[in-house]
C-alpha positions in Angstrom: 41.7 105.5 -108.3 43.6 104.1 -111.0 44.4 107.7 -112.6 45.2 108.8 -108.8 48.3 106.0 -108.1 49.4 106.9 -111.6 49.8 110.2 -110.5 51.6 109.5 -107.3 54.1 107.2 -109.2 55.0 109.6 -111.5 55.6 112.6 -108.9 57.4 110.1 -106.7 59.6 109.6 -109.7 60.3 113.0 -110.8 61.1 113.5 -106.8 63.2 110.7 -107.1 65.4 111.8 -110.3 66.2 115.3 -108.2 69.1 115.5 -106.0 68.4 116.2 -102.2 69.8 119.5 -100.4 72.5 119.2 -97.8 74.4 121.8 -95.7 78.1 121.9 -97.3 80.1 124.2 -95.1 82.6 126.6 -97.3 83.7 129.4 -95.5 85.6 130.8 -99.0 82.2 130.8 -100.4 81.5 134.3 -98.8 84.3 136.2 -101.2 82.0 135.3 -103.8 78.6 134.9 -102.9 76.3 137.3 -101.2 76.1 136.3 -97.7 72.5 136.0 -96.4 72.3 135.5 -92.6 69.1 132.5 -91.5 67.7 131.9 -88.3 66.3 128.5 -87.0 64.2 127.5 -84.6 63.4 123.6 -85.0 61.6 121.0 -83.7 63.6 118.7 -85.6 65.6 115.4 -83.5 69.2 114.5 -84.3 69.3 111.3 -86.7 71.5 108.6 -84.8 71.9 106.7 -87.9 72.9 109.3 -90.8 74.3 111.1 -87.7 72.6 114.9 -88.9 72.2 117.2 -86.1 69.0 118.1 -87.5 67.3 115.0 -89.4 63.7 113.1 -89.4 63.0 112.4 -86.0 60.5 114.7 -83.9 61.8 116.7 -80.5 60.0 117.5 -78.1 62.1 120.7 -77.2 62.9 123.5 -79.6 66.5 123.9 -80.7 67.9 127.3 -82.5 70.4 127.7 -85.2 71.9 130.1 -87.8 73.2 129.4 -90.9 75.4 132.1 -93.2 74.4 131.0 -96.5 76.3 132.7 -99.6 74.1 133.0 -102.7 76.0 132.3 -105.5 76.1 135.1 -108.4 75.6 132.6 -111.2 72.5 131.8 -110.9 68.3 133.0 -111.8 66.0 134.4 -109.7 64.5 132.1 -108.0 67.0 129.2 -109.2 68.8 126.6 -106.2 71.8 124.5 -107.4 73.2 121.8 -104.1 76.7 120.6 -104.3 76.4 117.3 -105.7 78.0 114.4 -104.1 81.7 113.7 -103.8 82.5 116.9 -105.8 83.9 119.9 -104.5 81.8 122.8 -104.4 81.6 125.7 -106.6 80.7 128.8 -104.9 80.3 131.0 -107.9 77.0 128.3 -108.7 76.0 126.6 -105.9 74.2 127.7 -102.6 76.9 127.0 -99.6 77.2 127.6 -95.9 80.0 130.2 -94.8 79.1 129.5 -91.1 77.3 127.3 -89.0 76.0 127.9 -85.4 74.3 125.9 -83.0 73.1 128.0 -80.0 72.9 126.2 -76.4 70.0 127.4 -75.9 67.3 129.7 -76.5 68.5 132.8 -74.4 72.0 132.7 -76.1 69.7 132.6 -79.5 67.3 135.4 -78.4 70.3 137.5 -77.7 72.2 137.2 -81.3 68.8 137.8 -83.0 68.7 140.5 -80.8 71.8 142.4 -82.2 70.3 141.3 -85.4 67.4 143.1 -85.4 69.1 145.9 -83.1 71.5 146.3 -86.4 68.2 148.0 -88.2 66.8 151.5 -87.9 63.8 152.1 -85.4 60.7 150.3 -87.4 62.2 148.5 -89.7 63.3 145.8 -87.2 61.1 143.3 -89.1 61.5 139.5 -88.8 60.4 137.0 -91.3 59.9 133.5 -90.6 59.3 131.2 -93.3 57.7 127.7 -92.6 58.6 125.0 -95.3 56.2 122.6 -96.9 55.9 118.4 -97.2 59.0 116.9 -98.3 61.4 119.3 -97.3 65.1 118.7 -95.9 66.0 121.1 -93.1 69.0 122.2 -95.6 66.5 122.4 -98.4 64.1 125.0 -95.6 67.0 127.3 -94.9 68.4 127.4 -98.4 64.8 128.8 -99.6 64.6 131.0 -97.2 68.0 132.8 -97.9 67.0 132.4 -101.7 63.5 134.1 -100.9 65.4 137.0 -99.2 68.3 137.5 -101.7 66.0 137.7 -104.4 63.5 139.8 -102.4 66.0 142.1 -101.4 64.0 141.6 -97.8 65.2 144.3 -95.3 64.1 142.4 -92.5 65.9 139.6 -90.6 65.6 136.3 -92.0 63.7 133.4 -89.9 63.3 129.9 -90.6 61.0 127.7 -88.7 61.9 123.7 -89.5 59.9 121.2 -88.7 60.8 117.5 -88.9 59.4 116.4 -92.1 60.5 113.0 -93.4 61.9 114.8 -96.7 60.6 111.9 -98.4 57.6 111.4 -101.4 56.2 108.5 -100.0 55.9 110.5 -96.2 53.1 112.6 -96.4 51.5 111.0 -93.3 54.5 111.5 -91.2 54.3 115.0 -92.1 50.8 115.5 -92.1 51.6 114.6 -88.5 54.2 115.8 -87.5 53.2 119.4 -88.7 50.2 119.4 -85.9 53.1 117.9 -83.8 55.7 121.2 -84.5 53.1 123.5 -83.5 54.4 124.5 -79.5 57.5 125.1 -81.8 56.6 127.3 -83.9 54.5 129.5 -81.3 57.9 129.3 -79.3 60.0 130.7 -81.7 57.5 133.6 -82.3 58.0 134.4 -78.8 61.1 134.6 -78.9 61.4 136.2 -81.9 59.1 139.4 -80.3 61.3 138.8 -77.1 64.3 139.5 -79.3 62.9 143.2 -80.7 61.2 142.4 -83.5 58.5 145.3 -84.0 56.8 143.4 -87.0 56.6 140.0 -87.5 55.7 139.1 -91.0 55.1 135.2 -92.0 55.7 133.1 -94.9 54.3 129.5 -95.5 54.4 126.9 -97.9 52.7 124.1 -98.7 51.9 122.1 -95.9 53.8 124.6 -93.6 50.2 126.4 -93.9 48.3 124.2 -92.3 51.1 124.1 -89.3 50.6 128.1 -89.2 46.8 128.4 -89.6 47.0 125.8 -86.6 49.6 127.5 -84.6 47.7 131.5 -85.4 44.6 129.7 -84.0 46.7 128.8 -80.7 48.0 132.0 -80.5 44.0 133.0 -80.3 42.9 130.5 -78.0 46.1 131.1 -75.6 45.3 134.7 -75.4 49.0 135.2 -77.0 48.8 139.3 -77.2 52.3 139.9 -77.1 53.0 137.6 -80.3 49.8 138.5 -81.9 49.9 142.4 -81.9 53.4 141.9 -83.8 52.2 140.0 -86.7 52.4 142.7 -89.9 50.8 139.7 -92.1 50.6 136.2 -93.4 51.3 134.7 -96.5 50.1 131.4 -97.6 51.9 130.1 -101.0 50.2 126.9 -102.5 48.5 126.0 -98.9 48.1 121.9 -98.6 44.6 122.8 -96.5 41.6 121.5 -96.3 38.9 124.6 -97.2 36.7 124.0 -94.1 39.2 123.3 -91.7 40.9 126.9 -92.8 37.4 128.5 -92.8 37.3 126.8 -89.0 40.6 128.0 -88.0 40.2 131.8 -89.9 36.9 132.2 -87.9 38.1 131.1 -84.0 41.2 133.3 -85.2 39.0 135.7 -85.5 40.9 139.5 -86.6 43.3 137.8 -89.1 46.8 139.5 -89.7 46.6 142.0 -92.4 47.7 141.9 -94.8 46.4 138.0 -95.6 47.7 136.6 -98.9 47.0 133.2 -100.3 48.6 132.3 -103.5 46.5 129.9 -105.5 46.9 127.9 -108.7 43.8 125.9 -110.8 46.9 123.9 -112.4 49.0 123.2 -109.5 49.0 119.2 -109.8 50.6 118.6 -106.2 47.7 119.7 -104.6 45.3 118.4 -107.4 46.7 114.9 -106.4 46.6 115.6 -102.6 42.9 116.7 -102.9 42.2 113.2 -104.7 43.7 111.0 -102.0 41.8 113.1 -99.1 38.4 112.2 -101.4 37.9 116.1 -102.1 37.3 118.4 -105.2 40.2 120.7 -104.1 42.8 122.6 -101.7 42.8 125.6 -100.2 46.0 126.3 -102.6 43.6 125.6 -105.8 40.2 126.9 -105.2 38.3 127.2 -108.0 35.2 129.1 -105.8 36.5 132.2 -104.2 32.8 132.3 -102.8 33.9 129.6 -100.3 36.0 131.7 -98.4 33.6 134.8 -99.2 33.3 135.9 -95.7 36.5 136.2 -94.5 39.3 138.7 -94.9 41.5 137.0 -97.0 43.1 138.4 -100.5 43.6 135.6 -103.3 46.4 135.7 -106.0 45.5 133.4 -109.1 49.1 132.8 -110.0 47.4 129.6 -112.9 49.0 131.3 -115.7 52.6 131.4 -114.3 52.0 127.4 -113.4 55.1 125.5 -114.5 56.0 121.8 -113.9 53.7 120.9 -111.1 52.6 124.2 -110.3 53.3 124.2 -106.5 55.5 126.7 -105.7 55.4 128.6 -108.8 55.8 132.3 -106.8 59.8 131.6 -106.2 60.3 130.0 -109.8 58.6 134.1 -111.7 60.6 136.8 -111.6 57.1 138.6 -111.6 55.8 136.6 -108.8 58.7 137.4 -106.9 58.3 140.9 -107.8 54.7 140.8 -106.1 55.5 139.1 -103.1 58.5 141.7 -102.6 55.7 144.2 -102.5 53.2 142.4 -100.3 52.5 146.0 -98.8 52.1 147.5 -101.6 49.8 144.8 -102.9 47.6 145.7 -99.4 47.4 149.2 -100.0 46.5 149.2 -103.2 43.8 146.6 -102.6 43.1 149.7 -100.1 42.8 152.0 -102.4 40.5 150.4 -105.1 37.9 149.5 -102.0 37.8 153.3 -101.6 37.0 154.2 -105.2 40.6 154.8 -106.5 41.0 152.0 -109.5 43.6 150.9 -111.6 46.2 150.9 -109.3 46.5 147.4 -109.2 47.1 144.9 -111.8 45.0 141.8 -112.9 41.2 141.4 -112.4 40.3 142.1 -108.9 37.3 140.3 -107.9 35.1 141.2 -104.2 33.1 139.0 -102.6 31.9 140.1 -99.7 35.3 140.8 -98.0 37.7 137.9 -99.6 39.3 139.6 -102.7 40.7 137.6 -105.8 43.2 138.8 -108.2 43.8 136.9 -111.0 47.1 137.3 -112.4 48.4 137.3 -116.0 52.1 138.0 -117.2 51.8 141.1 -118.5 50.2 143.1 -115.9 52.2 141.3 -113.7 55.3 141.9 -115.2 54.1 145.8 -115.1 52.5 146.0 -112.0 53.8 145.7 -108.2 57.5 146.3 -108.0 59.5 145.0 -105.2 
């Protein structure tokens, strides 16, 4: 126990020494940055002391959003610099907001994302909603997301699901929490994202934002959700903060999972090694070591350990490989397709079958030379 509090008081230290993400509105950002266009449904309360619109506390009703957020040219793949405080901002560095709306409700939402999506050809009117992880500020959600789709070059429209986590190290109860709270949010902003013409509805999740899917795809199931379910094109699960069984649990009353079904995994990622010590367990989901434990199911497994830097959790937006693979998701499934029909070598790493769970496991340079974006 003594190596495990050690642990926590140095992660709650690093977290401590980084500065927090904040919407600064700067509407001359967008002469210099690339304007990326976000989404938001969120379950999210207003915070009567700090006064945020969207803060800590938990509401009962979702609310909807959009944020134009310019990405700023300076910058690396995968890279976020905030505005730090009581200095003005520097759009050619820094991620800013060129314009902020706040829909009155979900009709008046529905009907901007339709134009959205209306704005791309017949079957490319794709929507991807990405669901943050533990300790996440609703700026710090939408930023990623418009991050994620810069450096994907993501043709779809850009979704971003926010739940009210405390945003806080020391709050991973309240999250735990409040992401089985947020889940009638998220299965109402899927409906509205099909009721505003989205054709394919892809998913994103990190973290503990996987656990709030996996729970919210098992709704869908139980609810008899056709019109939301037929629309999902896939689900991808980045460094999942999930206990194995209970995603065995959920996979199996799920039963046909979305395909294509990625889960990115990492043997060093030391946020989940720490989480799987406080819950008494031998590992996540996001750090299976046994690919045999999810043999059955129809589930594809990307070993990401040797791209693992700092602590290893979210080490797919931080490679400029790993972001080359997850811009090519498809093209990860179809080739997958096409080895499990006798045509190898088409995709890189060591490809593993059990049963019908796959595992790849990566390495840099058949990464850096295999699936393009």
């Amino acid at each position: 126990m003594g190596r495990t509090v050690a642990a926590l008081l140095i992660l709650i230290g690093l977290a401590a020494c980084e500065p927090r993400g904040e919407i600064v509105v700067a509407p001359q950002a967008a002469r210099i940055g690339v304007v990326e266009p976000v989404f938001i449904g969120t379950t999210r309360g207003a915070d009567p002391e700090t006064g945020e619109t969207f803060g800590t506390e938990r509401s009962q009703s979702t609310r909807y959003a959009r944020l134009d957020i310019s990405v700023p040219p300076d910058r690396a793949p995968g890279a976020i610099s905030w505005t730090p405080p009581r200095r003005a901002p520097d759009p050619w560095t820094e991620f800013l907001t060129t314009r902020e709306e706040l829909y009155d409700s979900a009709p008046e939402f529905r009907a901007d994302l339709a134009r959205a999506l209306a704005g791309k050809a017949r079957d490319t009117r794709e929507a991807v909603i990405f669901v943050h992880g533990f300790n996440t500020t609703f700026a710090e959600g939408a930023y990623r997301l418009a991050q994620l789709g810069h450096d994907l070059k993501i043709g779809g429209v850009l979704v971003h699901y926010s739940w009210p986590s405390l945003g806080h190290p020391l709050g991973y109860a309240y999250d735990r929490d409040s992401a089985l709270f947020a889940r009638d949010g998220l299965e109402s902003l899927l409906d509205e994202v099909v009721g505003a013409g989205a054709e394919r509805v892809l998913i994103v999740a990190h973290s503990m934002g996987s656990a709030l899917t996996m729970e919210t795809l098992r709704q869908l199931a139980i609810g008899h959700n056709e019109r939301v379910r037929k629309r999902l094109a896939g689900v991808v699960l980045i460094s999942p903060d999930l206990d194995v069984d209970v995603f065995r649990a959920e996979a199996l009353r799920i039963g046909d999972l979305p395909q294509p079904f990625i889960i990115f995994t990492s043997k060093k990622d030391r946020a989940l090694a720490l989480s799987a010590r406080l819950s008494g367990q031998r590992d996540r989901l996001g750090n299976l070591t046994d690919v045999a434990e999810v043999a059955d199911l129809k589930v594809t497994l990307l070993d990401t350990t040797a791209f693992s830097v700092g602590d290893g959790h979210f080490n797919v937006v931080k490679s400029p490989a790993l972001l080359a693979i997850l811009g090519g998701i498809s093209d990860v499934d179809a080739a997958l397709a096409a080895e499990r029909s006798g045509r190898a070598g088409l995709l890189p790493g060591a490809v593993l079958t059990v049963q019908s769970a796959t595992q790849i496991v990566l390495s840099p340079v058949t990464a850096m030379s295999g699936v393009s974006p």
